[in-house]
N, C-alpha and C positions, 0 to 999 in steps of 0.2 A: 657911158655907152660908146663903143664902137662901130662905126658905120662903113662901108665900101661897097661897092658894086657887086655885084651880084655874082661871086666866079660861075665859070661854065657846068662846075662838078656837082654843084647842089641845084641847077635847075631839072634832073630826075626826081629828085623830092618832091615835085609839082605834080607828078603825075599822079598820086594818090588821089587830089583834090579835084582832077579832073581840069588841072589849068596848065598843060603840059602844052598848049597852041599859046600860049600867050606870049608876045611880044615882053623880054625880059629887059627891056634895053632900061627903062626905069627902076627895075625891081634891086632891092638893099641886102645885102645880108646885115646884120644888126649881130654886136655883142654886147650885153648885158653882165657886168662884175656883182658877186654873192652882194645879197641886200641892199641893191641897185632897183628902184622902181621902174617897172616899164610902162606901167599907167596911172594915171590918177581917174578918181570920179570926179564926175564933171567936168574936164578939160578935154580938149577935144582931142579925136583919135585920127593920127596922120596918117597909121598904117593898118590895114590887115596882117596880121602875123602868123607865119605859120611854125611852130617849134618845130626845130631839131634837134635839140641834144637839151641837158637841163630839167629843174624844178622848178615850177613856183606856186604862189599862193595867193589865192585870189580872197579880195577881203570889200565887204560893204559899208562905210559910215552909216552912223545912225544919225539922229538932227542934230546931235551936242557935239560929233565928229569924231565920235571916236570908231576908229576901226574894229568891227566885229567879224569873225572867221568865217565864212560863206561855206570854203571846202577847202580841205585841209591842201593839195596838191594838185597841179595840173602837171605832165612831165609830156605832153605831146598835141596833137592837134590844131585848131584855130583859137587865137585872140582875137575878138573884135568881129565876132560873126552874129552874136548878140544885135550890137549895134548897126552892124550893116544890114541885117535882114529888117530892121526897123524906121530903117533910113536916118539914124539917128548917128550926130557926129560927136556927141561928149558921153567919154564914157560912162557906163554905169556903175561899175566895182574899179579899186584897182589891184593893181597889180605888183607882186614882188619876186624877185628873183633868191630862190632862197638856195640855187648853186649859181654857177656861170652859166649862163642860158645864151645858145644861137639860135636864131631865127632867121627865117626870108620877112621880108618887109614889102608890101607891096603900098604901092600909094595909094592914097582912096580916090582922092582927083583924078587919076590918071587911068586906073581899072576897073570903080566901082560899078561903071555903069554897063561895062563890059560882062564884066562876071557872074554880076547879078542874071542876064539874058541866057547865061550859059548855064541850061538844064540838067546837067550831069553835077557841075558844082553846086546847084543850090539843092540838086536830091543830099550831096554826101554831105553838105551845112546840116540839113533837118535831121540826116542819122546823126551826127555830133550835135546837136543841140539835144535830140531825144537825152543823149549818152547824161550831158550834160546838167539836165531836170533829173533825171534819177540820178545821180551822183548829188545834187543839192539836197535834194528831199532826203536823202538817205545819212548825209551830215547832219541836215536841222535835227533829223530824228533823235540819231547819234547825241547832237549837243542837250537838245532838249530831256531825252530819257535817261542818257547815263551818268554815273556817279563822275564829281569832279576828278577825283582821283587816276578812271580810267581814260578820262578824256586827256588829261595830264601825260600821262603814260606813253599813248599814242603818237602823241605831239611831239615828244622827246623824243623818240624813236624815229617818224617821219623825217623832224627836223634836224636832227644830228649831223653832224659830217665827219666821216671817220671817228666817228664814239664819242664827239664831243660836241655837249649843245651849250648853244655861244650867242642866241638872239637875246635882244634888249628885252631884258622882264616885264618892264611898264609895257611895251609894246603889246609881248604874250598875255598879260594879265585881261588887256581891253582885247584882244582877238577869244579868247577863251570867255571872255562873258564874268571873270570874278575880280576884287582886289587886287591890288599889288602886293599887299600884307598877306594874303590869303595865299596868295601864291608866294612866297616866300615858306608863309609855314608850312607849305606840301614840298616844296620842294627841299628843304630841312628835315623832315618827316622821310621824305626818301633816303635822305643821305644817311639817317639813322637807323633804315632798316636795311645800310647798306647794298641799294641800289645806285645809287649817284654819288660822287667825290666833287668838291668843289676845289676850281684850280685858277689860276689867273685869267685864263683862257674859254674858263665857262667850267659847268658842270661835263664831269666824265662819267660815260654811262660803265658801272665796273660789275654792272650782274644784268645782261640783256634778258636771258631768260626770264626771270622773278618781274621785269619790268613787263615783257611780255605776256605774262600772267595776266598782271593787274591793269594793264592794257583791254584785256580780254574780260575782263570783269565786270 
């Protein structure tokens, strides 16, 4: 991670959240490198984050620890809005940068008590927390009803970067809910039915449409 003060140019980005009166003299811009965490569960949360640019992917342990998929992407909005509307300082998912992700970093110490009182921010918190519940429910759904294969599909496409997906498998197998052998043989299964090439550097996606398909399926 990267950290520095706040340049002058990206405190307009404030203005969405309705914190464009805020003394920025504490406030971070933060940089995040591909598959860089910017949170864990249960450690505690220094900053509010508000993304500017980037992807990532929010993930919950289960009691054994292994990380399961929450929602497949976040690319905008607030981190840690969750936890400050709760009053609550460790977080509860965390979090991964699955591009180079920039953020504002605001301190909690230092603004929480402030922002909280400020009525314009905590209406546009509850619109993005709405956004937020319907985008969960609508993954569990997703995870729950559809076939491994298209869930697969999705994921590969999501996670890609310039046509090549390149995340740690064990990782993907406990985010998706199945095997690591399991996911091996779908992803050999793809390569067979020539949608995916496998290369030093990860699988290459060499037929998006057909993936898109069964994506869709």
């Amino acid at each position: 991670m990267q950290k520095q003060k706040l340049p002058a140019q990206y405190a307009p980005a404030l203005a969405e959240y309705a914190l464009d009166w805020l003394d920025l003299s504490a406030a971070m811009l933060l940089r995040f490198e591909r598959c860089e965490w910017m949170m864990h569960a249960e450690q505690e949360i220094p900053y509010l984050y508000i993304l500017l640019s980037g992807k990532a992917k929010v993930c919950m342990s289960d009691e054994s620890g292994r990380n399961l998929l929450l929602c497949y992407y976040i690319s905008e909005g607030i981190m840690g809005d969750v936890e400050l509307m709760m009053c609550r300082k460790e977080a509860i998912s965390s979090v991964q940068a699955v591009t180079p992700v920039v953020c504002i970093a605001l301190p909690l110490q230092v603004y929480a008590s402030a922002i909280l009182a400020h009525l314009p921010f905590v209406l546009r918190v509850a619109k993005g927390l709405s956004v937020k519940l319907h985008t969960s429910v609508s993954s569990t759904t997703a995870i729950i009803l559809r076939p491994f294969e298209a869930r697969l599909s999705e994921y590969l496409l999501l996670s890609a970067q310039n046509g090549v997906f390149s995340e740690r498998l064990i990782d993907v197998a406990e985010q998706l809910g199945v095997s690591y052998r399991h996911l091996l043989r779908s992803l050999k299964a793809f390569g067979e039915e020539g949608l995916l090439k496998k290369h030093s550097d990860g699988y290459h996606i060499i037929n998006e449409t057909k993936l898109r398909e069964k994506a869709a399926g």
